[in-house]
C-alpha positions as CSV (number, residue, x, y, z in Angstrom):
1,X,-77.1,-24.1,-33.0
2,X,-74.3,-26.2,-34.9
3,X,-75.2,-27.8,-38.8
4,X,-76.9,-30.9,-38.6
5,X,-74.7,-32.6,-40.9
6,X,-76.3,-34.6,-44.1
7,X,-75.9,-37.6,-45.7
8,X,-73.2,-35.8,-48.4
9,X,-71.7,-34.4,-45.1
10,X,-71.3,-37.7,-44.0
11,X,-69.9,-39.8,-46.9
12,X,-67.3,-36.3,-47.3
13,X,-66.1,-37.3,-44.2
14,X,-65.9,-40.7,-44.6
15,X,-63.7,-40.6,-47.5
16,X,-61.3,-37.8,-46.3
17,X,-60.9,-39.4,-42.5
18,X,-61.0,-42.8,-43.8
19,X,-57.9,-42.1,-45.9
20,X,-55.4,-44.3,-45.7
21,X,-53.0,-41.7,-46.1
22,X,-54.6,-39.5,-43.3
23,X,-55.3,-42.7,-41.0
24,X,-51.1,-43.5,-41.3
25,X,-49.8,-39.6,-41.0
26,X,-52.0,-38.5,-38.3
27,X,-50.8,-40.2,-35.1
28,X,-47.3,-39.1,-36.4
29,X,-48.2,-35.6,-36.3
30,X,-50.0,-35.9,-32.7
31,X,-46.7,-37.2,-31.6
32,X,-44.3,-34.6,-34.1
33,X,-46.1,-32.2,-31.5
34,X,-45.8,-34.3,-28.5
35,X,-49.6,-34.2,-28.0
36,X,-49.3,-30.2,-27.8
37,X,-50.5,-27.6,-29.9
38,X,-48.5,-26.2,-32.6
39,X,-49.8,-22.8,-33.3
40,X,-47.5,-19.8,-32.7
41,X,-48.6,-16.3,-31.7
42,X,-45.8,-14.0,-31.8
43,X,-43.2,-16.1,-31.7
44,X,-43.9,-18.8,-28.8
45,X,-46.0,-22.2,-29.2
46,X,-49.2,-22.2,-27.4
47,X,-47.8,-25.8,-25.9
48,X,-51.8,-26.5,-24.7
49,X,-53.3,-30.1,-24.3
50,X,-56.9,-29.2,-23.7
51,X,-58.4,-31.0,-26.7
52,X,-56.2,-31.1,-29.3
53,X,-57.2,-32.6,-32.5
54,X,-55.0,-33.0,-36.0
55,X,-56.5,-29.9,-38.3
56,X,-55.1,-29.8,-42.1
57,X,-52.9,-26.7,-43.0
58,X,-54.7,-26.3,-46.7
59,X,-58.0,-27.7,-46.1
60,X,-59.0,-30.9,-48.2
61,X,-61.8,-29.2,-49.5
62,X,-59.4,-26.5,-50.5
63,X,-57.3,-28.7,-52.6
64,X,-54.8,-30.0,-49.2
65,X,-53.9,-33.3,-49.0
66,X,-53.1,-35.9,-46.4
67,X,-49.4,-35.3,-46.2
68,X,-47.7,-34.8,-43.0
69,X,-46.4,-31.3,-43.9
70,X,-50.2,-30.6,-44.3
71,X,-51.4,-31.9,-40.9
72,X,-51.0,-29.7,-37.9
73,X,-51.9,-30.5,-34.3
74,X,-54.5,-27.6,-32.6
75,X,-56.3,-27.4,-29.0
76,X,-59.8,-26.9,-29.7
77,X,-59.6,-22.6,-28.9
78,X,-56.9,-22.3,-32.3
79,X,-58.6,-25.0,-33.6
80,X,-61.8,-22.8,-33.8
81,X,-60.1,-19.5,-34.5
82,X,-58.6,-21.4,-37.8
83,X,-61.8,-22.6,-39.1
84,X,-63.7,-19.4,-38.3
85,X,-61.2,-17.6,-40.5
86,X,-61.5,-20.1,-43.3
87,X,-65.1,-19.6,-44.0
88,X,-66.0,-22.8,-42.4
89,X,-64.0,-24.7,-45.8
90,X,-66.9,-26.4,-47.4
91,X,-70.2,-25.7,-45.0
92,X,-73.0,-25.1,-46.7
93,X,-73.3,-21.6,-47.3
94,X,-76.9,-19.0,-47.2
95,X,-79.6,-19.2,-44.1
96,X,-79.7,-21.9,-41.3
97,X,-82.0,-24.4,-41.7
98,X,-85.4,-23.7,-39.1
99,X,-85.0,-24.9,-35.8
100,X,-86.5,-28.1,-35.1
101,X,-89.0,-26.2,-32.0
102,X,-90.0,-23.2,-32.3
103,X,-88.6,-21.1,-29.3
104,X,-91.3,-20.0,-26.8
105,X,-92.7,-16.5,-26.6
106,X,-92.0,-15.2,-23.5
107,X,-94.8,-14.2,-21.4
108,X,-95.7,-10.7,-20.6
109,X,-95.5,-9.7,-17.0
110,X,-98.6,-8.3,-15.1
């Protein structure tokens, strides 16, 4: 079950994706990569379209900026791989919050 994201999640997200800076250099570095993602694994470009996003290097909320050098174009299976070796960069950290509905007990068979 993914983070609900909060109102601080929200307005963090505003101000880094509505950054000028970010709104001007990402379509360059979608088309830098030709719409194609840029990770390399052992010396050859993964080259996938299946959901490719723009991901920053050094994440913002690890002091990264906006600049093209930064931004880095990544199908959603890298795109994953990166941010699960990053410590999720600035999710809230300690238990999940409790689910919404509790989950049913499963009945005992006769």
């Amino acid at each position: 079950m993914p983070w609900e994201k909060t109102a601080a999640d929200r307005e963090r997200d505003k101000a880094t994706y509505g950054d000028p800076e970010y709104r001007r250099n990402r379509p360059l570095a979608m088309q830098r990569a030709g719409g194609q993602c840029e990770h390399h694994d052992n010396g050859r470009r993964c080259g996938s379209t299946d959901h490719v996003s723009v991901d920053h290097i050094t994440p913002v909320s690890q002091g990264g900026t906006h600049h093209l050098d930064n931004l880095s174009v990544k199908c959603a299976r890298h795109h994953r791989q990166k941010t699960a070796q990053e410590g999720r960069g600035y999710r809230r950290k300690g238990p999940r919050p409790p689910r919404k509905d509790p989950p049913v007990e499963p009945r005992t068979q006769w």
